[in-house]
C-alpha positions as CSV (number, residue, x, y, z in Angstrom):
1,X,26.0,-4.8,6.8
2,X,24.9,-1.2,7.1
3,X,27.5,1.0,6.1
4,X,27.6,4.9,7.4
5,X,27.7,8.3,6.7
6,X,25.6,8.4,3.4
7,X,27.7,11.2,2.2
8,X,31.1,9.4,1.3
9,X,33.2,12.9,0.3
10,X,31.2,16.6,0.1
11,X,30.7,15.4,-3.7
12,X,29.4,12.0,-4.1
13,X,27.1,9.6,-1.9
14,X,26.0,6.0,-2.2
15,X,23.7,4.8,-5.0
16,X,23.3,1.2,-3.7
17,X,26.8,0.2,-3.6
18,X,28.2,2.6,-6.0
19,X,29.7,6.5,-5.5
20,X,27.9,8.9,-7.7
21,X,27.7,12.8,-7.7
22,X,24.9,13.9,-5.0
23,X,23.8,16.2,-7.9
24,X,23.0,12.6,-9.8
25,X,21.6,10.6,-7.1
26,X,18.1,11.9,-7.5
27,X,17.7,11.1,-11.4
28,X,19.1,7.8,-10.5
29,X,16.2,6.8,-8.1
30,X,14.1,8.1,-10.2
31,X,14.7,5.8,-13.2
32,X,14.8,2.8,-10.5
33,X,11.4,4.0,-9.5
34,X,9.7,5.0,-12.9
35,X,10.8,1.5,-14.0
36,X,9.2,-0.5,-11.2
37,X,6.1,1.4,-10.2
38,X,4.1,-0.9,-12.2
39,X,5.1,-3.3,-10.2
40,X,5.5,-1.6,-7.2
41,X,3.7,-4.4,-5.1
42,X,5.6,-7.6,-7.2
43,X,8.7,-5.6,-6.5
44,X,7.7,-5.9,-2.3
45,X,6.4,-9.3,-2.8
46,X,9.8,-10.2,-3.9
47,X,11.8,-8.6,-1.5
48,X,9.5,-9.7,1.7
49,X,7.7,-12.6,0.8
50,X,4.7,-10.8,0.6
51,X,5.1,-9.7,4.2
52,X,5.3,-6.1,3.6
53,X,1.4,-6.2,3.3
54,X,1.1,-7.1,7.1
55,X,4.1,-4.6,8.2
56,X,1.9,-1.7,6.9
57,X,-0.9,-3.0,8.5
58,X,1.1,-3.0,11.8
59,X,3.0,0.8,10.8
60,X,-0.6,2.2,11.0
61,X,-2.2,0.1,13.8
62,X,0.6,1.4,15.9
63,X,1.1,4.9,14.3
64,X,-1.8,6.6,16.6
65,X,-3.0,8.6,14.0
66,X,-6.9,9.4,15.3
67,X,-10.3,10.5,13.3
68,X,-9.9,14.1,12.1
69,X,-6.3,14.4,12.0
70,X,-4.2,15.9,8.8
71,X,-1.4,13.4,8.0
72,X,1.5,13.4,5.6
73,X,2.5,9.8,3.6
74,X,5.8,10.9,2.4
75,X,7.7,8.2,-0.6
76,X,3.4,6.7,-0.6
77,X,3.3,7.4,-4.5
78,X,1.2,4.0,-4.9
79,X,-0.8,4.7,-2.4
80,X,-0.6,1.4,0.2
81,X,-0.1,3.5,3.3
82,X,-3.1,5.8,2.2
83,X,-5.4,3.2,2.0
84,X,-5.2,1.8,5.4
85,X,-5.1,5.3,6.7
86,X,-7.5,7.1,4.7
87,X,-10.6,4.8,6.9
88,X,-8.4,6.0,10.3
89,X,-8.7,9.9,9.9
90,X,-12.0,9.6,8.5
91,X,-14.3,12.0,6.3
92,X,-13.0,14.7,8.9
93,X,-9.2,13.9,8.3
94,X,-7.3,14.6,5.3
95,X,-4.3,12.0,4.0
96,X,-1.8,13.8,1.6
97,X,0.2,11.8,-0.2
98,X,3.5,13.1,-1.1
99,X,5.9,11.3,-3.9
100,X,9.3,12.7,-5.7
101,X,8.7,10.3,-8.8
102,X,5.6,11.2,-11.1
103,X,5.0,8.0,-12.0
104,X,4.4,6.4,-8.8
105,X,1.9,8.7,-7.8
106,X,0.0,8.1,-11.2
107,X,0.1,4.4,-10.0
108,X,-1.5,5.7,-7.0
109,X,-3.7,7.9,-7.9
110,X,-5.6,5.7,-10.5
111,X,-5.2,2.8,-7.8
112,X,-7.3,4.6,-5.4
113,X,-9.9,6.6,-7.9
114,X,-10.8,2.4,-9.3
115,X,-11.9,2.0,-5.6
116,X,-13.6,5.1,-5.1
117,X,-11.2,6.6,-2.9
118,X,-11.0,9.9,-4.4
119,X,-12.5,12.6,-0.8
120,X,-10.2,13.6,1.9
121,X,-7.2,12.8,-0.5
122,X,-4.3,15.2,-1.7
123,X,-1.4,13.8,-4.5
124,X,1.4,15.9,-4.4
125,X,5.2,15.5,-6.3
126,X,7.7,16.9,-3.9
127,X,10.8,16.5,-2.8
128,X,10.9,15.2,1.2
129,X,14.0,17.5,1.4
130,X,12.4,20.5,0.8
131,X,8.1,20.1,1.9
132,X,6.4,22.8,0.4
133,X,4.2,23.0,3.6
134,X,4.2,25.5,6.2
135,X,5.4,24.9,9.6
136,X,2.9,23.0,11.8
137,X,0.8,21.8,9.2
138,X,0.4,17.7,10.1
139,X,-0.8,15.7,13.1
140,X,1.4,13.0,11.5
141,X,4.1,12.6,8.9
142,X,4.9,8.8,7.7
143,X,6.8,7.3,5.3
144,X,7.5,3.8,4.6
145,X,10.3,2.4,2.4
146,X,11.0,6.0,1.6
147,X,14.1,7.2,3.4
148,X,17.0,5.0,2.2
149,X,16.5,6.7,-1.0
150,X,16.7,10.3,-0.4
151,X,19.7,11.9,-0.6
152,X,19.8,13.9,2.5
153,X,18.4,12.1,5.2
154,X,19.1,14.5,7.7
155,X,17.6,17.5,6.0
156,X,14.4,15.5,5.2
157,X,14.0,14.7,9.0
158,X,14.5,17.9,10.0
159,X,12.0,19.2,7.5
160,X,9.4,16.5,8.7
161,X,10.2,17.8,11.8
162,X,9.1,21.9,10.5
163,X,5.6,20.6,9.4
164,X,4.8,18.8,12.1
165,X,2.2,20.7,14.8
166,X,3.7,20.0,18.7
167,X,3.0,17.0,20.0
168,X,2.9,15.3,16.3
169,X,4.5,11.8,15.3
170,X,6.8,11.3,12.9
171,X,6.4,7.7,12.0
172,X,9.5,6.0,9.8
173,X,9.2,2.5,8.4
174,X,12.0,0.9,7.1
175,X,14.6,-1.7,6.3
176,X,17.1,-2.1,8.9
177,X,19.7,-4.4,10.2
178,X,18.8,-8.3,11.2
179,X,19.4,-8.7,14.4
180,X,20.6,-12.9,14.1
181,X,23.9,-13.5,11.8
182,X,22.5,-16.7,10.6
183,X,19.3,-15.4,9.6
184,X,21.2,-12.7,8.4
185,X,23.3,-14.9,5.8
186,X,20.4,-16.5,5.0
187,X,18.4,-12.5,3.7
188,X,21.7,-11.8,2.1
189,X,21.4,-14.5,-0.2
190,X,17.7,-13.8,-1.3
191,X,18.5,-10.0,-1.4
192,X,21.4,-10.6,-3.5
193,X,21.2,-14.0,-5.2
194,X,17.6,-14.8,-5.7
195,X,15.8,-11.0,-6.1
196,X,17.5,-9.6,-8.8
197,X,17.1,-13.3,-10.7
198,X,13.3,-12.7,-10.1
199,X,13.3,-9.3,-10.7
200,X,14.8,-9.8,-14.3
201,X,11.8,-12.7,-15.1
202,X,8.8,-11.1,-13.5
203,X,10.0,-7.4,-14.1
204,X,12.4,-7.6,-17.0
205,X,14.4,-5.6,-14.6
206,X,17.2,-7.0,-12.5
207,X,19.5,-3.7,-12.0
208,X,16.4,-1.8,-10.3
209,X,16.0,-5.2,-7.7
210,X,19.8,-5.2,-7.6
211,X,20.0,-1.8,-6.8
212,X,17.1,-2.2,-3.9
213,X,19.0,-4.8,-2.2
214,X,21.9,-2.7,-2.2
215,X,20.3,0.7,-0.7
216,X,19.1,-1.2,2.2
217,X,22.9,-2.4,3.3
218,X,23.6,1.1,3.1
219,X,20.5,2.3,5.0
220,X,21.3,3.4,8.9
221,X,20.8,0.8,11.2
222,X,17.9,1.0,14.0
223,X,20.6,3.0,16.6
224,X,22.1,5.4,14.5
225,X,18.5,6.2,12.7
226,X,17.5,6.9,16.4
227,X,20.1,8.9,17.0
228,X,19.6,11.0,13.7
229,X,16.0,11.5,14.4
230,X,17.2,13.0,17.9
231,X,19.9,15.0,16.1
232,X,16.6,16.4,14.0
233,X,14.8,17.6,16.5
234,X,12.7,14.8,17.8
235,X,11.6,13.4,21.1
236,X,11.1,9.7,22.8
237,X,12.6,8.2,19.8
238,X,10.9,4.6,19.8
239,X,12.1,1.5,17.6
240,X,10.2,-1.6,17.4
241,X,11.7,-4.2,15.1
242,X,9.9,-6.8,13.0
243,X,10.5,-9.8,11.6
244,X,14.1,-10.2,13.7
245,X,15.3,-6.8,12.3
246,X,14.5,-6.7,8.6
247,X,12.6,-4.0,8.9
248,X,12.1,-1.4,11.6
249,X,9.1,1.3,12.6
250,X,10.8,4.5,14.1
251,X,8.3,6.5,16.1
252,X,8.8,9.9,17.6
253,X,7.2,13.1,18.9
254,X,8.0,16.6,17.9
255,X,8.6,18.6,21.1
């Protein structure tokens, strides 16, 4: 069950299922992050089957992003959410990919220069709180899996909001709230029975899984996502949920 506000007290938030100091938060996804991104995409497989390869598809079918345009991929460090755009803007767009943790964009980075994906490409470390853009810089801003991670949500919204032209999109993809309780029983156990299991004998990592499972319980549900996006700044807030509610796309329009 998705459990709100992030912020438990003014001093500590949620790390998974545990209170920490908002000062620590940020070093603590980091090691969860430098520890799996070589296995970034066994880490998804896990968690989704394998599925997460067609909800991207689907985030950037639907995402209208056009030829030319300038878009921001926000928590992309490895560089899935690139790729499929990178063909979309064409050689007149530009794709910058923006990642907190360094090692995830190294992942990245080397993923996409082995395929020869190297023009119309930024990398950039930065912290989704605080873009080090100017205002009106993007057509687009995405992010997928990103969000439940970052400290302030509502400050990174309203920042994607800043660097967005009028008239751009804003395009979240996330984990959210199963919509059936039966089904819903039956992700619980994997998320929290079988994943972290897996985790520990693919990985040799079962806190990082273990913490992944829990940031997505504590992740806003569709509604009160919507209703922070609004709070943000945003216009004709749209949700489309896939796969009964495990995950959700989030698309609005800067005003």
């Amino acid at each position: 069950m998705n459990e709100q506000p992030e912020s438990t007290s003014e001093s500590t938030t949620h790390f998974g299922f545990r209170d920490v100091p908002v000062a620590d938060k940020q070093k603590l996804v980091g090691q969860v992050f430098t520890s799996v991104a070589r296995n970034y995409d066994l880490m998804n497989d896990l968690m989704s089957f394998g599925v997460h390869r067609l909800w991207k598809r689907h985030f950037v079918a639907v995402s209208g992003v056009r030829r030319g345009d300038r878009v921001l991929d926000l928590a992309g460090g490895t560089g899935d959410i690139a790729a499929l755009l990178k063909p979309v803007v064409g050689e007149q767009g530009e794709v910058v990919v923006g990642d907190i943790n360094a090692a995830m964009l190294g992942v990245g980075r080397d993923r996409m220069t082995d395929r020869g994906v190297v023009s119309g490409l930024r990398w950039a470390q930065l912290n989704a709180e605080s873009l080090p853009f100017a205002d009106a810089s993007f057509d687009a801003v995405t992010m997928a899996f990103g969000l439940r991670n970052v400290t302030d949500k509502e400050k990174a919204l309203a920042d994607i909001c800043r660097v967005l032209k009028p008239g751009g999109r804003a395009l979240i993809l996330e984990f959210s709230k199963v919509r059936n309780e039966a089904f819903g029983k039956l992700y619980d156990f994997h998320s929290f029975k079988v994943l972290p299991r897996l985790g520990r004998l693919f990985a040799g990592d079962a806190g990082s899984y273990q913490y992944l499972a829990e940031s997505i319980r504590k992740h806003p549900d569709q509604a009160t996502l919507k209703g922070m996006m609004e709070q943000a700044g945003f216009g004709r807030v749209e949700v489309r949920n896939l796969t009964g509610g495990i995950v959700a796309i989030h698309r609005a329009y800067k005003l």
